[in-house]
ChimeraX commands (.cxc) that place a marker at each C-alpha (Angstrom):
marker #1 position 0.00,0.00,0.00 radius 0.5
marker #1 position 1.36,3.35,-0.96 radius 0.5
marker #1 position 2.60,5.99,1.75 radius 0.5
marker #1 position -0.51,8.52,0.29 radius 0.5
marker #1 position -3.22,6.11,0.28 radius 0.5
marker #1 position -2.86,4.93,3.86 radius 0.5
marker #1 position -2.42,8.44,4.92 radius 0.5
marker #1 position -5.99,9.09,2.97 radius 0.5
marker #1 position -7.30,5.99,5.03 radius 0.5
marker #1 position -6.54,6.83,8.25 radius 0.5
marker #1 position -7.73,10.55,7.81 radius 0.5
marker #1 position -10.84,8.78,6.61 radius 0.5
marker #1 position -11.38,6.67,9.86 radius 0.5
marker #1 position -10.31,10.07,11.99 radius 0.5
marker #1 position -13.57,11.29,10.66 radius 0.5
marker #1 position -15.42,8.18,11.94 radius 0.5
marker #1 position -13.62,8.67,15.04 radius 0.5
marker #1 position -14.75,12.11,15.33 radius 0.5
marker #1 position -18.72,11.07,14.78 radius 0.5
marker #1 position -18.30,9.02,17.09 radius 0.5
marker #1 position -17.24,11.10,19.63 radius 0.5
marker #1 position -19.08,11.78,22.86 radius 0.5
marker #1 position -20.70,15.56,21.71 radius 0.5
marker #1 position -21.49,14.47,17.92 radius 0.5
marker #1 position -23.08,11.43,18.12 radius 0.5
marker #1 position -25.58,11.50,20.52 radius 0.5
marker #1 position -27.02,14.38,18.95 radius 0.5
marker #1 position -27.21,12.89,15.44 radius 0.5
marker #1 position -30.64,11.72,14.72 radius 0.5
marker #1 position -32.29,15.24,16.51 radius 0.5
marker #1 position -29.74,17.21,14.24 radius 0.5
marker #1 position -30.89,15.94,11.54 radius 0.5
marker #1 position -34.37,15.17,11.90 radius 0.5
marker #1 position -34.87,19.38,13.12 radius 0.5
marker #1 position -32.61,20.32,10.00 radius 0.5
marker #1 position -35.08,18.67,7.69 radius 0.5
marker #1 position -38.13,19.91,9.40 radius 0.5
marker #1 position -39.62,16.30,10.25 radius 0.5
marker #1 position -39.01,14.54,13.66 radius 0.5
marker #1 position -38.32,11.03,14.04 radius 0.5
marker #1 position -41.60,9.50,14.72 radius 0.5
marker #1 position -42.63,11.45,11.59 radius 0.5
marker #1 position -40.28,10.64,9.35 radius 0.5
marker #1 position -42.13,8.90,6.56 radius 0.5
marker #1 position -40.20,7.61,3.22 radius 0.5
marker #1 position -41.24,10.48,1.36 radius 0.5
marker #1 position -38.80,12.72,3.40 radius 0.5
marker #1 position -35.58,10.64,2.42 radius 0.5
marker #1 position -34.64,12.21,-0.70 radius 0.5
marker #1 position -35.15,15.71,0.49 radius 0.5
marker #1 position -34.08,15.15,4.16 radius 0.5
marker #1 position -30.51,13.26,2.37 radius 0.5
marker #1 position -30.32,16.52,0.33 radius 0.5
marker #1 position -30.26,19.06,3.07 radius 0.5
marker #1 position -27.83,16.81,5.15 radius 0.5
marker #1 position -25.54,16.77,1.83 radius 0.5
marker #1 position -25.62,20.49,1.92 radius 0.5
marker #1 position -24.81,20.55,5.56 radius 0.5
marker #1 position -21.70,18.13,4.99 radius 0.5
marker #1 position -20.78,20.15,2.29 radius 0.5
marker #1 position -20.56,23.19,4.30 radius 0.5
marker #1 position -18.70,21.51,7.55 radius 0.5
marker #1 position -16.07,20.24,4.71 radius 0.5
marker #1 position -15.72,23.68,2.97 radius 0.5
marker #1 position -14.72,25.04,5.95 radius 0.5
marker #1 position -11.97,22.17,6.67 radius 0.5
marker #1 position -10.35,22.00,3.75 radius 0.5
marker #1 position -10.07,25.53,3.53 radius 0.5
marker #1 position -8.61,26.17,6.77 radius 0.5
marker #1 position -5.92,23.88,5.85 radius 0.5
marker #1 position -4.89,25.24,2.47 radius 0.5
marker #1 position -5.32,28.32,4.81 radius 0.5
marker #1 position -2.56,27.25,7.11 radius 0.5
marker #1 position -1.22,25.12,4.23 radius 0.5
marker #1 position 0.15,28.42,2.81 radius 0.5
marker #1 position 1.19,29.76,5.67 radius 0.5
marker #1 position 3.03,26.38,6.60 radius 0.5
marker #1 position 5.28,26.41,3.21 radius 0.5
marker #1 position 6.46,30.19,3.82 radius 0.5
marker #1 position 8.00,29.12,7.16 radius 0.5
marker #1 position 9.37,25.25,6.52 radius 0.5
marker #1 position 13.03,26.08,7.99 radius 0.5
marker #1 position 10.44,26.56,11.42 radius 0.5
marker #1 position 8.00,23.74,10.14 radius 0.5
marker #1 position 10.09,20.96,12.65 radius 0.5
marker #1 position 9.78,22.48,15.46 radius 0.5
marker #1 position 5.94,23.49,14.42 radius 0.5
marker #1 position 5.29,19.69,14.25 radius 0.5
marker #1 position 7.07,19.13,17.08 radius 0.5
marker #1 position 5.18,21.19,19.35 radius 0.5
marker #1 position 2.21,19.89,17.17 radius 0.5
marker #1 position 2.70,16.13,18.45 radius 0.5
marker #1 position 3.33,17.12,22.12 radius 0.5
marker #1 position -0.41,18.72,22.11 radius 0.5
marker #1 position -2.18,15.93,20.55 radius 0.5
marker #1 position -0.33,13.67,22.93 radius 0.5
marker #1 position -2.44,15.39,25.92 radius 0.5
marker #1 position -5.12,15.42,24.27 radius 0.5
marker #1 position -5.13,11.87,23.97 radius 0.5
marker #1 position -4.46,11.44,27.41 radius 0.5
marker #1 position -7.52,13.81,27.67 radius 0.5
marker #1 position -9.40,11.92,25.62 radius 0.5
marker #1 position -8.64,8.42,28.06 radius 0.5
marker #1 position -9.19,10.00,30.95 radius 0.5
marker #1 position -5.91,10.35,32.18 radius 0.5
marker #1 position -5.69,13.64,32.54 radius 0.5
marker #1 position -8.17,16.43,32.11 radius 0.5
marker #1 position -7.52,19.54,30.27 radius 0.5
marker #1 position -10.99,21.58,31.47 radius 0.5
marker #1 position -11.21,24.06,27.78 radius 0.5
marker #1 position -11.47,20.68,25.70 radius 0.5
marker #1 position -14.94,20.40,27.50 radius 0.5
marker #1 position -16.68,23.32,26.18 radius 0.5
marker #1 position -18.44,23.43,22.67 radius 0.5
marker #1 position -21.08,25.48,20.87 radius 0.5
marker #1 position -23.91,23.37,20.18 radius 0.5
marker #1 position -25.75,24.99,16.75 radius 0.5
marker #1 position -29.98,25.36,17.73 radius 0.5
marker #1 position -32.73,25.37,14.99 radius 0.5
marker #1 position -35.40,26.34,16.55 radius 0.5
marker #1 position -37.78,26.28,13.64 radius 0.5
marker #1 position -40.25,23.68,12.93 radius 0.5
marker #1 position -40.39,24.29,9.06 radius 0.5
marker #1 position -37.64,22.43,7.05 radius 0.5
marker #1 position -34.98,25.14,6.16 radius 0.5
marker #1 position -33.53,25.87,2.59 radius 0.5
marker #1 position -30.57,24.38,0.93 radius 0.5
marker #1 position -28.52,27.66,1.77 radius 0.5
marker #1 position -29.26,27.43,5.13 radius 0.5
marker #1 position -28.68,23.60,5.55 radius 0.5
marker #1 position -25.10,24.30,3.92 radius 0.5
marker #1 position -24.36,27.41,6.54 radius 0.5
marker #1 position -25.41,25.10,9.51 radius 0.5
marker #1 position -22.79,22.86,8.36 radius 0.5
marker #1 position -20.59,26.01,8.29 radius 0.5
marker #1 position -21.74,27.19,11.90 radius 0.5
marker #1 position -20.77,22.90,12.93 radius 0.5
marker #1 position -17.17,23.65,11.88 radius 0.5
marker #1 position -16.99,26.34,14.35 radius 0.5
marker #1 position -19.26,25.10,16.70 radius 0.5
marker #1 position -17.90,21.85,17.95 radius 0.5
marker #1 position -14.37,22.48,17.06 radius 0.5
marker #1 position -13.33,22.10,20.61 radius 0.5
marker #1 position -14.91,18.68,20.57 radius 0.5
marker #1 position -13.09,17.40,17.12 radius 0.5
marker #1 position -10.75,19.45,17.07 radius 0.5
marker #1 position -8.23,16.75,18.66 radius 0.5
marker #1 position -8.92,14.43,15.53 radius 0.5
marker #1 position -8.94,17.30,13.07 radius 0.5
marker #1 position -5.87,18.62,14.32 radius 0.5
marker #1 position -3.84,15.19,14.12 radius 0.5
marker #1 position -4.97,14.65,10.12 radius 0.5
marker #1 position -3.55,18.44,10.23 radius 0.5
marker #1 position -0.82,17.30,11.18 radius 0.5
marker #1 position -0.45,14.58,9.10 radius 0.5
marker #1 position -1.33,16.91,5.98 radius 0.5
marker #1 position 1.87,19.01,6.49 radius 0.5
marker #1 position 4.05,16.05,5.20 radius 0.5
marker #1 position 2.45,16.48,1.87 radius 0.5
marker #1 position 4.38,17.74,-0.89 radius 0.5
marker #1 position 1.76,20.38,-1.52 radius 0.5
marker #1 position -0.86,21.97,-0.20 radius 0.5
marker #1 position -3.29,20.40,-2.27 radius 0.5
marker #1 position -2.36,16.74,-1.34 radius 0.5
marker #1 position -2.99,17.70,1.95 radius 0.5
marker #1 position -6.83,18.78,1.13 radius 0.5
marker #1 position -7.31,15.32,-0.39 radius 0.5
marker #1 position -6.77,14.08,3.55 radius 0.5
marker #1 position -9.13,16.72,4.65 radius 0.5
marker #1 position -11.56,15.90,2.21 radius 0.5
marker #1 position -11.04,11.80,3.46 radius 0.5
marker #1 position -11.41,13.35,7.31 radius 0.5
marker #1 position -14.57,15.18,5.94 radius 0.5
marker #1 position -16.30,11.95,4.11 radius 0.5
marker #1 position -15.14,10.26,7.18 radius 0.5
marker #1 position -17.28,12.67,9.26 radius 0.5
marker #1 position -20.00,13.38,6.81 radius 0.5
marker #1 position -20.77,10.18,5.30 radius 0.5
marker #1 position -22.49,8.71,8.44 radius 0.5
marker #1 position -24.31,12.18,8.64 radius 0.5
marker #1 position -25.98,10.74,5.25 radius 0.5
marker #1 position -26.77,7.72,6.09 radius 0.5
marker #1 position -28.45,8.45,9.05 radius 0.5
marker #1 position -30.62,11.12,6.94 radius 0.5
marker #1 position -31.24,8.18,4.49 radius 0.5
marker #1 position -32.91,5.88,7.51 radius 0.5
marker #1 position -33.21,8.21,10.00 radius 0.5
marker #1 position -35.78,6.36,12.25 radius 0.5
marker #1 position -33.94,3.17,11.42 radius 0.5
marker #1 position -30.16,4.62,12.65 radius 0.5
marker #1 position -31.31,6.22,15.26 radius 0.5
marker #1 position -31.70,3.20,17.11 radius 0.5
marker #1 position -28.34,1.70,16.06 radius 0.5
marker #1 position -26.95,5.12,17.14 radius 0.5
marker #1 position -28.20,4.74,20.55 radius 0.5
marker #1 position -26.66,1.57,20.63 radius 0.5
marker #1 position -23.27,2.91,19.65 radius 0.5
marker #1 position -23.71,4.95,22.92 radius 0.5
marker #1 position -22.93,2.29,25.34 radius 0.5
marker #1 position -19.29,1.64,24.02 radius 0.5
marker #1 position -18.43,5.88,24.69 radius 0.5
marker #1 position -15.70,4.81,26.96 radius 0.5
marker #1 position -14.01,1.94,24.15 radius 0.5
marker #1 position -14.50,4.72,21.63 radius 0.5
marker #1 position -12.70,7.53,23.87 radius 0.5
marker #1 position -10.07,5.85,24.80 radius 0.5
marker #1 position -9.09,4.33,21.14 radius 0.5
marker #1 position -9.32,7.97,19.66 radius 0.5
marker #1 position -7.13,8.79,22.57 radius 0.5
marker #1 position -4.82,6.03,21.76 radius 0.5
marker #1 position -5.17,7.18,17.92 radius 0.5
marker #1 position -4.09,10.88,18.99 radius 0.5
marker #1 position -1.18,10.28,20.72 radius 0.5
marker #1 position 0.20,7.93,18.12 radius 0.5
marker #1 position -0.38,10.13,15.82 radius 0.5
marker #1 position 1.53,12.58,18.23 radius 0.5
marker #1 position 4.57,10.86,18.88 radius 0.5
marker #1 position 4.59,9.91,14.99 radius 0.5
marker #1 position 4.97,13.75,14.82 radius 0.5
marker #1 position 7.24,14.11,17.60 radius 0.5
marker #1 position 9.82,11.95,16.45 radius 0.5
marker #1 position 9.23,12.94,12.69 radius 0.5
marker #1 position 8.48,9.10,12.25 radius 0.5
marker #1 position 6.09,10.00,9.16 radius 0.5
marker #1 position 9.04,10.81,7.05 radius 0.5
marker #1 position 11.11,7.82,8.78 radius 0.5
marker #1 position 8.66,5.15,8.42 radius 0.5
marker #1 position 7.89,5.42,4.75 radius 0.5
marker #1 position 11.47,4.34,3.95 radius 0.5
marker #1 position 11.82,1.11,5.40 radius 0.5
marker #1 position 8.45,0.08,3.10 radius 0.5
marker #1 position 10.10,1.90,0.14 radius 0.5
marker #1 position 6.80,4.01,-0.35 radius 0.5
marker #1 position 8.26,7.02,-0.95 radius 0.5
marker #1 position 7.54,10.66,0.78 radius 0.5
marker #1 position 3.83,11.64,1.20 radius 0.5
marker link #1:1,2 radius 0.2
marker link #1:2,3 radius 0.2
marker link #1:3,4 radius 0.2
marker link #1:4,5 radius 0.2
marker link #1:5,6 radius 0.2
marker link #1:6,7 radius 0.2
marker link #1:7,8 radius 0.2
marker link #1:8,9 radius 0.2
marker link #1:9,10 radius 0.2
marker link #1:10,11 radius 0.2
marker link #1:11,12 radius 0.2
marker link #1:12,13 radius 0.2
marker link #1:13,14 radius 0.2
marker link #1:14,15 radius 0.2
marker link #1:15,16 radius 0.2
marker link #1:16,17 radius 0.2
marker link #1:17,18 radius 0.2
marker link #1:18,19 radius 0.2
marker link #1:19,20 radius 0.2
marker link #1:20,21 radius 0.2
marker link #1:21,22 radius 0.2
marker link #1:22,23 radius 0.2
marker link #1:23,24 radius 0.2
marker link #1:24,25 radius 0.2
marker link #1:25,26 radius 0.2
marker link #1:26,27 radius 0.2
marker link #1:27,28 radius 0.2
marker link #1:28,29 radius 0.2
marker link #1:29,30 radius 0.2
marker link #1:30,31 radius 0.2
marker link #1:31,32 radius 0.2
marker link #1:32,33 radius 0.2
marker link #1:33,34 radius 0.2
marker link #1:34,35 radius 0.2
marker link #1:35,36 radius 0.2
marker link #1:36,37 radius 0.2
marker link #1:37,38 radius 0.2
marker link #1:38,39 radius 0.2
marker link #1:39,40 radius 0.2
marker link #1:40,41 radius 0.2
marker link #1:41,42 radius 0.2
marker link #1:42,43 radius 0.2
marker link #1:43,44 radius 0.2
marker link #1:44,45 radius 0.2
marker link #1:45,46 radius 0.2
marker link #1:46,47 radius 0.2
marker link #1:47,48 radius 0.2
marker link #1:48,49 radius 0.2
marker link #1:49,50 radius 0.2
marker link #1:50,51 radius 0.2
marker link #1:51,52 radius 0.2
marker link #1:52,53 radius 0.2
marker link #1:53,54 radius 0.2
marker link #1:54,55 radius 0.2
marker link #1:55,56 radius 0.2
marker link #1:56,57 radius 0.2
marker link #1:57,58 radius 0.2
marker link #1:58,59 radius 0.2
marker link #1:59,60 radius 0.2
marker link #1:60,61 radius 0.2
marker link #1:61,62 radius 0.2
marker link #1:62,63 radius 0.2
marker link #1:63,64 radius 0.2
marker link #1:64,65 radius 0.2
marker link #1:65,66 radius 0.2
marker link #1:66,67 radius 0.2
marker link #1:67,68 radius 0.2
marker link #1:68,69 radius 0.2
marker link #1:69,70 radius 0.2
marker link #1:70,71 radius 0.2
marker link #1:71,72 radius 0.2
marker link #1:72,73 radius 0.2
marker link #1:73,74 radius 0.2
marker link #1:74,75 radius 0.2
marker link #1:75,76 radius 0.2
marker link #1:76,77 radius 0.2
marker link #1:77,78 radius 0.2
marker link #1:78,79 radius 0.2
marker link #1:79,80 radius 0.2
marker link #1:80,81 radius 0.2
marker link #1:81,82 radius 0.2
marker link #1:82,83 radius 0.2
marker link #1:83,84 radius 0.2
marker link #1:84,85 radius 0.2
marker link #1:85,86 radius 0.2
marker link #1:86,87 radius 0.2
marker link #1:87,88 radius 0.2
marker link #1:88,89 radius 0.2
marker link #1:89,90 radius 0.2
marker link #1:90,91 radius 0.2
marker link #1:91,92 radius 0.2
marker link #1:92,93 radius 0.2
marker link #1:93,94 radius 0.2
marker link #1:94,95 radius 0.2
marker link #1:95,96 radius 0.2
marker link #1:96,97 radius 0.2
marker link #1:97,98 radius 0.2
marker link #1:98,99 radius 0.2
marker link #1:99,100 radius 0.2
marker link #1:100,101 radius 0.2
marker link #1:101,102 radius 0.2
marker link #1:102,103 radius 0.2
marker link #1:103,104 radius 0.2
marker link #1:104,105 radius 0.2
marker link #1:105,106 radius 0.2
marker link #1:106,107 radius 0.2
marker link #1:107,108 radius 0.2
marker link #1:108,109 radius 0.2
marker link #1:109,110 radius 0.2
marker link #1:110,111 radius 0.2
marker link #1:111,112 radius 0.2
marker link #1:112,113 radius 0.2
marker link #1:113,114 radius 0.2
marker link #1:114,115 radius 0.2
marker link #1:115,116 radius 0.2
marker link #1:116,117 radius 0.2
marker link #1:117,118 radius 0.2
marker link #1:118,119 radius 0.2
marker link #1:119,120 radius 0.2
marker link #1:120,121 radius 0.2
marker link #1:121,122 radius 0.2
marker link #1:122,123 radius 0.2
marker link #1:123,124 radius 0.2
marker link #1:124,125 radius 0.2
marker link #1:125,126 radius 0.2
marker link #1:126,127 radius 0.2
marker link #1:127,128 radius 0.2
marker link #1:128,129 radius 0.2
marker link #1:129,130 radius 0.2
marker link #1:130,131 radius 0.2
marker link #1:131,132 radius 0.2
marker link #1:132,133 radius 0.2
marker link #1:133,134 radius 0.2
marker link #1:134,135 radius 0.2
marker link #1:135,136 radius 0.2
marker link #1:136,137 radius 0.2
marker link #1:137,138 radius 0.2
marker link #1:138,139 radius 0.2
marker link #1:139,140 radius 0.2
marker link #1:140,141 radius 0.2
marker link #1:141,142 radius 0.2
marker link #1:142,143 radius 0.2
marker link #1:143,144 radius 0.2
marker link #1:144,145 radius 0.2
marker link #1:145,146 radius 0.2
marker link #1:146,147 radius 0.2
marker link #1:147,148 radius 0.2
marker link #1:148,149 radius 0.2
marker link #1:149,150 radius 0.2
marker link #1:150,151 radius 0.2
marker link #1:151,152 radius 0.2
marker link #1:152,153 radius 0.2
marker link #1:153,154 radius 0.2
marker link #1:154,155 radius 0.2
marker link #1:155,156 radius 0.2
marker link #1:156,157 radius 0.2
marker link #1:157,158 radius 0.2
marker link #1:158,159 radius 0.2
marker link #1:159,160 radius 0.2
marker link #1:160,161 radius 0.2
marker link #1:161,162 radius 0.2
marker link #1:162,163 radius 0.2
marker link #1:163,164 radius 0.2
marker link #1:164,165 radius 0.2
marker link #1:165,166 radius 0.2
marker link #1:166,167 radius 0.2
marker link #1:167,168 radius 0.2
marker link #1:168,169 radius 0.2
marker link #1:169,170 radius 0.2
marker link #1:170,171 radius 0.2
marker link #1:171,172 radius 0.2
marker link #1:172,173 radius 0.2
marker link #1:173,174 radius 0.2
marker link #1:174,175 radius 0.2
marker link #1:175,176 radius 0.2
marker link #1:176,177 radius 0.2
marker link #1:177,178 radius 0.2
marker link #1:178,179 radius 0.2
marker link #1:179,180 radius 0.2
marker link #1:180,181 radius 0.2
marker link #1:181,182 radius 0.2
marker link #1:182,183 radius 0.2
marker link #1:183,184 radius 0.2
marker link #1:184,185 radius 0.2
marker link #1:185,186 radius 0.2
marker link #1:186,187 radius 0.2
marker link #1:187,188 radius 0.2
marker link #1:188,189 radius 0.2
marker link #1:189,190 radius 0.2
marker link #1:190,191 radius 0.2
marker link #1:191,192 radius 0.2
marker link #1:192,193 radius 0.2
marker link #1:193,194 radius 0.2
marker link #1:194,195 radius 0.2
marker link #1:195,196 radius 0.2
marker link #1:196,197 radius 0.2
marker link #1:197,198 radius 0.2
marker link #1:198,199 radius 0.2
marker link #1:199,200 radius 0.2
marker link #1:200,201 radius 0.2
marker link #1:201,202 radius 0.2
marker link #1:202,203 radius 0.2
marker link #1:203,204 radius 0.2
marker link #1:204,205 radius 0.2
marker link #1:205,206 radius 0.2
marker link #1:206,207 radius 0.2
marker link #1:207,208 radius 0.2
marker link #1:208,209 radius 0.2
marker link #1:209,210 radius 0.2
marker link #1:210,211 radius 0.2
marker link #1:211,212 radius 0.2
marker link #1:212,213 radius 0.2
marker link #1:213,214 radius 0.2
marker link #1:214,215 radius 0.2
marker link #1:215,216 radius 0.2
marker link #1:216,217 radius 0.2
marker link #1:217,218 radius 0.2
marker link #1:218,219 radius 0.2
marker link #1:219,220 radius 0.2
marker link #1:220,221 radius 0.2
marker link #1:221,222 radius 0.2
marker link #1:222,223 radius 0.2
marker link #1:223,224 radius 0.2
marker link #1:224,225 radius 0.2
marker link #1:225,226 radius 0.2
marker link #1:226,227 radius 0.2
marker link #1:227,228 radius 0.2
marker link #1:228,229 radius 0.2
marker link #1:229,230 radius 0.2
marker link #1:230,231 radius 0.2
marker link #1:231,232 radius 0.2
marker link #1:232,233 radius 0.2
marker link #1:233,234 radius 0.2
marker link #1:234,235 radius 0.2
marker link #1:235,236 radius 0.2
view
């Protein structure tokens, strides 16, 4: 397997890991179900195709805003690679305590405070406004993903370019966004299997803690240039 398409694979299953974080999915089948005006002992097959529309808009704005904040920082990062080293470095030491957030180890109190996004109409929205509450999810529960996100961040400034680091954004985003579509495809159906999902929290913490901090020592030791070499893959 080539150096590229296992990093696009493991940004891909970050974004899993983030919807299946403690803040995100619990509040899945409500976030949907008010974003597409229906509720879930209403929602009747006739509501799919719309309802799967409006949460495609939403996951379209959500991975807008990802991918451009890292061609954002993208060209920032290039202008300063003689510092970009030590910028990784420091990098992998944070997403090492956040992982040891994440597990419980430790407890780092500003990680615990998000901005949930309220629609408190009853009336299914428009398109545009499905697509800026994906927007106003970027921002909102950024403290909440924003581990995750920041480790395929960090992954993405081993790329030789800025733009084959928004292909792993854009596998972090489908990560994230295509479970958003399922559940708006069988909403009544996944909310169950989402409520399920809620008893293993704890598992699912502690591997996306485990996830982080290898991901942050990878960094640390610059092991994502290292590694590649001994499997003759090549540079990201």
């Amino acid at each position: 397997m080539e150096a590229e398409n296992l990093s696009i694979l493991i940004a891909f299953g970050a974004g899993l890991l983030s919807f299946l974080s403690p803040c995100v999915l619990p509040l899945v089948p409500a976030y949907v179900s008010h974003m597409a005006g229906t509720s879930i002992r209403q929602y009747t097959s006739s509501d799919r195709l719309v309802t799967f529309l409006h949460a495609l808009a939403f996951v379209v704005g959500f991975s807008t805003v990802f991918v451009t904040f890292w061609v954002s920082i993208g060209l920032i990062g290039f202008l300063v690679q003689d510092a970009m080293r030590y910028i990784r470095q420091g990098g992998g030491v944070i997403l090492v305590l956040m992982g040891l957030n994440l597990m419980g180890i430790i407890k780092i109190p500003f990680l615990y405070r998000d901005m949930h996004v309220e629609i408190r109409q009853r009336e299914r929205p428009s398109y545009p406004v499905s697509f800026m509450i994906g927007v106003l999810f970027a921002a909102g529960w950024t403290p909440c993903i924003g581990p995750t996100l920041g480790a395929i961040i960090g992954l993405a400034t081993y790329s030789e370019t800025v733009w084959n680091g928004a292909y792993l954004l854009i596998a972090y985003s489908a990560g994230l966004g295509i479970p958003f579509l399922g559940t708006a495809l069988a909403l009544g159906t996944a909310s169950g299997y989402l409520r399920r999902i809620n008893r293993y929290m704890p598992v699912i913490s502690i591997v996306s803690g485990i996830f982080l901090i290898v991901v942050g020592i990878l960094m640390l030791t610059n092991m994502f240039i290292i590694i590649p070499k001994y499997f003759n893959w090549g540079a990201i």
